[in-house]
RODO-2510 file (C-alpha; in nm, 4 decimals, decimal comma):
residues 361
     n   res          X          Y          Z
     1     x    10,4492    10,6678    12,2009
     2     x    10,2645    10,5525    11,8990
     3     x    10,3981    10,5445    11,5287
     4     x    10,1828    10,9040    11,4517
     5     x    10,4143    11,1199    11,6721
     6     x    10,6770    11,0895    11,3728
     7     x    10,4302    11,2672    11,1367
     8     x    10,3854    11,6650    11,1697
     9     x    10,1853    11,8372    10,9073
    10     x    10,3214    12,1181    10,6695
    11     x    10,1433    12,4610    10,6768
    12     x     9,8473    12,4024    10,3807
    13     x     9,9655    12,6196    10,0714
    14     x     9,8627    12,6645     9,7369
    15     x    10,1098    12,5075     9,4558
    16     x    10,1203    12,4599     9,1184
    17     x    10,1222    12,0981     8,9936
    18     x    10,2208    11,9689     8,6493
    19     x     9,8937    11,8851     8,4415
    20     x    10,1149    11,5897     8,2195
    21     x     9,8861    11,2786     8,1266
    22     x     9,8972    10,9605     8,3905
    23     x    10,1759    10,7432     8,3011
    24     x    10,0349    10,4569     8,0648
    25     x     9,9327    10,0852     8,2143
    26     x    10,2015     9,9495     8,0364
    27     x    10,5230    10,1425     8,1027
    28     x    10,7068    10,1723     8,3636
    29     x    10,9428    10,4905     8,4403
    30     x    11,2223    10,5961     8,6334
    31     x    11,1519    10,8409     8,8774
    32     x    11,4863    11,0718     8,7262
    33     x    11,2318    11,1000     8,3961
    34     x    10,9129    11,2768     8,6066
    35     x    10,9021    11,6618     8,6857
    36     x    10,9101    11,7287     9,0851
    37     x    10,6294    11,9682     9,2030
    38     x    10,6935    12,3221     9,1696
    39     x    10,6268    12,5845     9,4401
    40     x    10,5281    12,9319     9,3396
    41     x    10,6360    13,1807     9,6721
    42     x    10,3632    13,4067     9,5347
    43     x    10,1086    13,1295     9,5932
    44     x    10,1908    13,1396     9,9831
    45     x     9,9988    13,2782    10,2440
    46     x    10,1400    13,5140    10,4845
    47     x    10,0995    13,2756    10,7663
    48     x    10,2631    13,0060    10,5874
    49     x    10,4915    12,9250    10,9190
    50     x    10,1858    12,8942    11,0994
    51     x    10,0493    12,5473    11,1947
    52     x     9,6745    12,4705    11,1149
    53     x     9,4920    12,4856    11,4776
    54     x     9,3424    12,1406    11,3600
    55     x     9,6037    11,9617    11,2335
    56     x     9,7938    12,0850    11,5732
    57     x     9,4475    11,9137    11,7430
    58     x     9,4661    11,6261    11,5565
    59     x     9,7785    11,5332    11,6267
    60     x     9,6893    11,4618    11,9808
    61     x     9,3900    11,2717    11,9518
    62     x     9,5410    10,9257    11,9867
    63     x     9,6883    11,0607    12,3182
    64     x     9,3450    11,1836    12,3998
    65     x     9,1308    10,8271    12,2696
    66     x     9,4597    10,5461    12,2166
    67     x     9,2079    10,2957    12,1267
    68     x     9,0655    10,5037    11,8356
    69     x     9,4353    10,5372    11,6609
    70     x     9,4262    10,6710    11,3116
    71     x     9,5056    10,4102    11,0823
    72     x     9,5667    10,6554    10,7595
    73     x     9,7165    10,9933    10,7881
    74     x     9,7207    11,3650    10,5770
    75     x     9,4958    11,5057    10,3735
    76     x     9,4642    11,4522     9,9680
    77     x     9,7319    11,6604     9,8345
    78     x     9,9081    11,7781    10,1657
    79     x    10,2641    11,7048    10,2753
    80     x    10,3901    11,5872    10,6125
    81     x    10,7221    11,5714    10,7843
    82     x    10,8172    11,1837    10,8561
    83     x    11,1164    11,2412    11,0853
    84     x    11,3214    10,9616    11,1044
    85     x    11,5527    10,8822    11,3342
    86     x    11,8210    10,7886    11,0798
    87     x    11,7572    10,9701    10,7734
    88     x    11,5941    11,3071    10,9311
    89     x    11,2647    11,4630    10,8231
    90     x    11,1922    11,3454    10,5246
    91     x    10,8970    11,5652    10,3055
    92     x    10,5723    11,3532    10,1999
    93     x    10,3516    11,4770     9,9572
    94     x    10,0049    11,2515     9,9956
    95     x     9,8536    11,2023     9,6609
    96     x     9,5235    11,3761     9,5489
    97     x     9,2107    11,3970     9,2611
    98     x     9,1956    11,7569     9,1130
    99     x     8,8222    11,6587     9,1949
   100     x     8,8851    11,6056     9,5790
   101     x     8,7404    11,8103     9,8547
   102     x     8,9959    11,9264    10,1247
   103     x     8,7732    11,8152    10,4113
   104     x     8,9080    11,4237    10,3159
   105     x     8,5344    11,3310    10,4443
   106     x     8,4390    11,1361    10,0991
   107     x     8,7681    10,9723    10,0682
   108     x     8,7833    10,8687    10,4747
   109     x     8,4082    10,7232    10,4033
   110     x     8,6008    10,5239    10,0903
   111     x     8,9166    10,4422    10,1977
   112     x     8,7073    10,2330    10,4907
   113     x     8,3998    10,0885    10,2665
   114     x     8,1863    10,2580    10,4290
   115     x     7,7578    10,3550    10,2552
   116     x     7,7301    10,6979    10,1005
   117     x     7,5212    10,9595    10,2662
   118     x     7,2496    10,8164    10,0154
   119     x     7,3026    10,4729    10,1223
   120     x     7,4385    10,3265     9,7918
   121     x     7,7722    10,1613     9,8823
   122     x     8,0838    10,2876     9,7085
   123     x     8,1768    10,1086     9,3917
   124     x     8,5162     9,9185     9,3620
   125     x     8,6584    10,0874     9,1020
   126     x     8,6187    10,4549     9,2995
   127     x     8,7217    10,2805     9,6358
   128     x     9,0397    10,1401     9,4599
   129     x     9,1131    10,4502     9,3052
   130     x     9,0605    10,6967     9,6480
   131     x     9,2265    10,4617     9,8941
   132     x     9,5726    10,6079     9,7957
   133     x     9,4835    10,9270     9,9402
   134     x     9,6278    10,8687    10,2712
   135     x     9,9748    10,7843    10,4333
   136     x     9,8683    10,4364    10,6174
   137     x    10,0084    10,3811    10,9648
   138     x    10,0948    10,0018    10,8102
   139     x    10,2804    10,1526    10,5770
   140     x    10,4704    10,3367    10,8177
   141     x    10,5227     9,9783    11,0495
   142     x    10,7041     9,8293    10,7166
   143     x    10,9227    10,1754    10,7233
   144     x    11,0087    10,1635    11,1026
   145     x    11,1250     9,7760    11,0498
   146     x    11,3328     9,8538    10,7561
   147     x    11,4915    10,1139    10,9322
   148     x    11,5755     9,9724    11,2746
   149     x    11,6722     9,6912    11,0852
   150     x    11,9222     9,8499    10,9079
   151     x    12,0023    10,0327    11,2206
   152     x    12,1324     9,7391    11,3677
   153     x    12,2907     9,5340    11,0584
   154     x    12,6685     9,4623    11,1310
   155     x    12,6155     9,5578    11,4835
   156     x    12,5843     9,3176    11,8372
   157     x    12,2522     9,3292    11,8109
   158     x    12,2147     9,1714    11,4635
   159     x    12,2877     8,8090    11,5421
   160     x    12,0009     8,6170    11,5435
   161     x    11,8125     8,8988    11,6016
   162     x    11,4557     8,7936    11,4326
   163     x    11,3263     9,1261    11,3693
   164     x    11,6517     9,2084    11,1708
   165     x    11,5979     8,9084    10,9542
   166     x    11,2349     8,9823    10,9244
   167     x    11,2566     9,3515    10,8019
   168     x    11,6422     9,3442    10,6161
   169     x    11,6985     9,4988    10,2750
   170     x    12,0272     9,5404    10,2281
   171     x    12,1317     9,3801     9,8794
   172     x    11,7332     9,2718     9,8252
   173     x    11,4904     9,3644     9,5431
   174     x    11,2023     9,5658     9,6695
   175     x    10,8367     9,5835     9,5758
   176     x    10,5639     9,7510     9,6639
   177     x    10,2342     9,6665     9,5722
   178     x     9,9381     9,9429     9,6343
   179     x    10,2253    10,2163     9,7394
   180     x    10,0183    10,5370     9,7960
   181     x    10,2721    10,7623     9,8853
   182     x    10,5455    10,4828     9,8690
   183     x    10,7108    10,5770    10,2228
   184     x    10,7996    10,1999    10,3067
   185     x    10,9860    10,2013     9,9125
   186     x    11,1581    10,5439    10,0171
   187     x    11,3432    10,3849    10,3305
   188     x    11,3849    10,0641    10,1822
   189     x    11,6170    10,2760     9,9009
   190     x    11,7459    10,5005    10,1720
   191     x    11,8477    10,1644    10,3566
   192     x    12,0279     9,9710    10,0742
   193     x    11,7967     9,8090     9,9278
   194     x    11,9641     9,7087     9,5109
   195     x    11,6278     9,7832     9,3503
   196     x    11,3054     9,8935     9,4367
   197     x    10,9825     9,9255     9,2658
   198     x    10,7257    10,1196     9,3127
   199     x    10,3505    10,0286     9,2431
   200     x     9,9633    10,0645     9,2632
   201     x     9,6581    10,0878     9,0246
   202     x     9,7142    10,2292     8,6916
   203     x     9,4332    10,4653     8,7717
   204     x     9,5955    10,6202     9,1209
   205     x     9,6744    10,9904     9,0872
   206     x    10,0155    10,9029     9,3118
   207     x    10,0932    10,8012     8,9632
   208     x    10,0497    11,1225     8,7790
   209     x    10,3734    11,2666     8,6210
   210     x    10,4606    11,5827     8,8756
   211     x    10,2355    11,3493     9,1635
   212     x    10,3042    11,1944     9,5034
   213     x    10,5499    10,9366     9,3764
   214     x    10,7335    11,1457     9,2073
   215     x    10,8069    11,4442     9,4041
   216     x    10,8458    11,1922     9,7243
   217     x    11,0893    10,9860     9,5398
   218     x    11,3142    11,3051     9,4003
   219     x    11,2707    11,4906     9,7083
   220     x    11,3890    11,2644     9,9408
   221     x    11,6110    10,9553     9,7666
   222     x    11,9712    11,1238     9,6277
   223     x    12,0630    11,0393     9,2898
   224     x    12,2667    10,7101     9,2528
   225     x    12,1453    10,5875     9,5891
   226     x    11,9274    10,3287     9,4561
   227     x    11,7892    10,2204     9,1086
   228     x    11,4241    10,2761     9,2000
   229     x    11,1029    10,2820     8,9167
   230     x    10,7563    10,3947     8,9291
   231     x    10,5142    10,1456     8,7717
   232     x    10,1372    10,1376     8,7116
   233     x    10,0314     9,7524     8,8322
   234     x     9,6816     9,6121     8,8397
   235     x     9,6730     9,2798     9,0613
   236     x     9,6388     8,9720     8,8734
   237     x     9,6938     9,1345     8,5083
   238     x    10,0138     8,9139     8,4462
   239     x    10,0404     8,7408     8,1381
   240     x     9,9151     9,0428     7,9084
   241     x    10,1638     9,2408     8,1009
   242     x    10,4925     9,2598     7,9336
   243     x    10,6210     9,4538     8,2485
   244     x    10,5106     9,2000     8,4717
   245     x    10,6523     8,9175     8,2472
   246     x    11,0136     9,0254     8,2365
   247     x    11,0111     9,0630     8,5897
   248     x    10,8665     8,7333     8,6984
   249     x    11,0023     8,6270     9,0127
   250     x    11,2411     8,8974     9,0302
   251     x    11,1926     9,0525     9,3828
   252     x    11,3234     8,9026     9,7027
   253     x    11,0791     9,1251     9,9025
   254     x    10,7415     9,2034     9,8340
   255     x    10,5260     9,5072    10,0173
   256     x    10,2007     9,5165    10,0574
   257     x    10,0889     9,7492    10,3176
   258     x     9,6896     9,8136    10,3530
   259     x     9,5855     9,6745    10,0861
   260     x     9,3083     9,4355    10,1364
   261     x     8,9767     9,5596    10,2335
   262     x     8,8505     9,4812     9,9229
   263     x     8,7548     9,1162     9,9391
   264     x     8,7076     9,0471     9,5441
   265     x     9,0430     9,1683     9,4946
   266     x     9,2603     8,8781     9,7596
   267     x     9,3040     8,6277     9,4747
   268     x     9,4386     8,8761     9,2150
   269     x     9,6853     9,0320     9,5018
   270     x     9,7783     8,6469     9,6176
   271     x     9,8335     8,5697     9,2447
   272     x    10,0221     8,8819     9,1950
   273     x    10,2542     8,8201     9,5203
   274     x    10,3251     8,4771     9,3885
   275     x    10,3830     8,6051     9,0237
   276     x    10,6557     8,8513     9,1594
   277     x    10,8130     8,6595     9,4270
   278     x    11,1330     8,5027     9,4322
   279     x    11,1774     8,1422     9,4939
   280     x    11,3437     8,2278     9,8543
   281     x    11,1285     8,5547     9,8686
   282     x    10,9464     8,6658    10,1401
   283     x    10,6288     8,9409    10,1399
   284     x    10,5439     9,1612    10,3988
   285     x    10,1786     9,1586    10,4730
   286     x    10,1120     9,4782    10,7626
   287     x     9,6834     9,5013    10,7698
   288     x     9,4341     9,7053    10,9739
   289     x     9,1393     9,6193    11,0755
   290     x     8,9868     9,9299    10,9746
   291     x     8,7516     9,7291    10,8108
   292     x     8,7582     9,4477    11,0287
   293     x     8,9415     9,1256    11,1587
   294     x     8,6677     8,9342    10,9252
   295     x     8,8107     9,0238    10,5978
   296     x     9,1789     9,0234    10,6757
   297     x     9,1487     8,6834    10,8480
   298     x     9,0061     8,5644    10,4751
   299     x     9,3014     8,7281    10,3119
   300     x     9,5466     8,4741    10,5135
   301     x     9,3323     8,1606    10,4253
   302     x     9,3255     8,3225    10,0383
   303     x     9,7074     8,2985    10,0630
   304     x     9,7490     8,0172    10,1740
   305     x     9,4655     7,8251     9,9654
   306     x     9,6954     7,9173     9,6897
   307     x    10,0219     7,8220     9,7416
   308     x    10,1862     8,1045     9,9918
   309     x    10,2373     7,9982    10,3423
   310     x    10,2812     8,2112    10,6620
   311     x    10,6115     8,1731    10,8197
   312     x    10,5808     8,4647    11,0654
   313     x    10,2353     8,6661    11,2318
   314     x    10,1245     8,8719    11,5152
   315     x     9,9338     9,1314    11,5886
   316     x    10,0929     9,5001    11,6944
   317     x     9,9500     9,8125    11,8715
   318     x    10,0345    10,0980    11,6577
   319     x     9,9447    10,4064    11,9489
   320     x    10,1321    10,2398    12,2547
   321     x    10,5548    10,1254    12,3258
   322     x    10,7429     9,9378    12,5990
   323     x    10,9639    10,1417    12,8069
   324     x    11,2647    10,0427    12,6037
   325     x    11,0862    10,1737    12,3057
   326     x    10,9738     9,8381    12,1473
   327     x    10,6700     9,7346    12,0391
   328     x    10,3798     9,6248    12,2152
   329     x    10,2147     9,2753    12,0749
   330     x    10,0047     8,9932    12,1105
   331     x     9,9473     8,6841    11,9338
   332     x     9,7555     8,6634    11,6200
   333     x     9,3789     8,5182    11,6365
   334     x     9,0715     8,4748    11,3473
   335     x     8,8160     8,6036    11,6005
   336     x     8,9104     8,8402    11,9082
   337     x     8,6125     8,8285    12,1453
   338     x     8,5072     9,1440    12,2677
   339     x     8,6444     9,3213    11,9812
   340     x     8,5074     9,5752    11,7922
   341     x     8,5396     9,9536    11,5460
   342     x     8,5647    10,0801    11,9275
   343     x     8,8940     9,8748    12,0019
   344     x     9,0234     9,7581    11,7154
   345     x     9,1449    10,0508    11,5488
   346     x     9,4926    10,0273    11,7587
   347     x     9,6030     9,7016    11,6478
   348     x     9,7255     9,5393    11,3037
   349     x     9,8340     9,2195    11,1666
   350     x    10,2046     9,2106    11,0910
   351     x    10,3045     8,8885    10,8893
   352     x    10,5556     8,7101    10,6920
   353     x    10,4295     8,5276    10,3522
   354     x    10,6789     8,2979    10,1670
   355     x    10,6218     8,0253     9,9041
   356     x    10,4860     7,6926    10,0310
   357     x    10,7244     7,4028     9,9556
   358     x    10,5012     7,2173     9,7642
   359     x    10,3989     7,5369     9,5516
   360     x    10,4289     7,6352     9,1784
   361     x    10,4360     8,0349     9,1122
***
């Protein structure tokens, strides 16, 4: 069973939402300092218990079509029940525009680069900005890892165990970099992680005071679990950052989920993974090919051009599991022959980045 039978939607309902200004480029804040999003009972329906007859559909299309697995999740400004298997359902509010549409048609055609209706391709800036409107199957990959990882810490099954090495957070400092809804950074706290830090574009609404980050990180991390900050980040602004200079090299683990369909942004990501990464740090690179196998393929060979170098890589089937319940995977290639939007959906990369020897951050 794939990775999309832990999601099941909320009944849609009208809330209230706090209208406070975006938190500013340069300052960070704890998430104990932002409102948590208010529900009015007046606001909700009468059939409020009721599921939606399409979300109820679209929960079994990859059962119906496995090889055209969703790769993003939830509609801007809806919440969805991630039930996991060690820390119970866990409420996710997916971030959203005042401006959006519910369909999630314009920010689907976005969040994948796809031409407008009129044929004029989407600019960066609104792609960067409307590709945090979904809760990304990679980012749910990095949250099953950390999970079962911490599942089996201290136990027989730890010991050399490489997927316990790969996905452990117990003790480490955590960042993620393009967050969204910031699932993986809510387990990775729930899981005892030491610090974790939260991040994407200073123009994504999940930043908003009373947004997505917020109420997911109040909602569902207790108070005193973990220290864990909400920070607006854009790749490769470093040196005028004073954020991102006092905490140079700082994090032992570095997540970046999804976030590299846009080709003129690798080198500022790279740079920004380097930047952040501690000497022995590793960074956890989970990609789609949503967009293709061209342009994450490019990303690698980005990385590694500038100093990062891959210790670990292969490619997983999000939709489909072993008997036992593990994952089904195959090795990591440039160019699949044969493959294409009709096939490729299914599959990601799932890789390990570290600091070459011979590298300077």
């Amino acid at each position: 069973m794939g990775l999309e039978s832990r999601l099941r939607p909320l009944p849609r309902r009208l809330v209230t939402l706090s209208t406070a200004a975006s938190i500013d480029a340069s300052t960070s804040s704890s998430f104990t300092a932002l409102p948590s999003r208010i529900f009015s009972p007046e606001q909700c329906s009468d059939d409020d218990d009721d599921e939606d007859p399409e979300d109820v559909f679209t929960a079994f299309l990859p059962h119906l079509f496995p090889d055209d697995a969703p790769q993003f999740h939830g509609d801007p400004g809806q919440h969805l029940l991630y039930s996991s298997p060690r820390y119970g359902e866990l409420e996710i509010m997916v971030p959203s525009y005042p401006s959006q549409n519910k369909s999630g048609e314009r920010p689907k055609e976005v969040a994948e680069g796809l031409p407008r209706s009129d044929s004029h391709v989407n600019s960066i800036e609104e792609g960067r900005k409307l590709c945090a409107h979904f809760l990304w199957s990679s980012g749910m990959i990095v949250a099953e890892g950390i999970e079962q990882a911490g599942a089996k810490a201290g136990s027989k099954e730890s010991p050399g165990n490489a997927d316990c090495e790969i996905w452990k957070v117990q003790g480490e400092t955590v960042l993620e970099l393009g967050a969204g809804a910031g699932l993986s950074s809510i387990i990775a706290a729930l899981t005892g992680a030491s610090k974790v830090t939260i991040t994407d574009h200073p123009s994504s609404p999940a930043l908003t005071a009373g947004g997505a980050l917020s109420f997911n990180v109040k909602h569902n991390i207790p108070l005193g679990n973990c220290a864990v900050e909400i920070c607006p980040h854009e790749w490769g602004t470093l040196a005028s950052d004073p954020w991102a200079l006092s905490n140079r090299g700082l994090y032992t683990r570095i997540i970046a989920a999804d976030c590299y369909w846009m080709r003129s942004q690798h080198e500022n990501l790279v740079r920004t993974m380097k930047w952040f990464l501690a000497p022995e740090g590793k960074v956890w690179v989970v990609a789609g090919f949503h967009t293709g196998r061209e342009i994450v393929a490019e990303f690698f060979e980005t990385a590694v051009s500038l100093g990062l170098e891959i210790e670990s890589i292969y490619e997983r089937d999000v939709n489909s599991s072993v008997d036992d319940g593990g994952e089904v995977r195959r090795e990591w290639v440039n160019v699949r022959e044969g493959e294409g939007p009709e096939n490729r959906r299914r599959w990601c990369a799932v890789a390990v980045l570290r600091h070459a020897p011979s590298a300077t951050a």
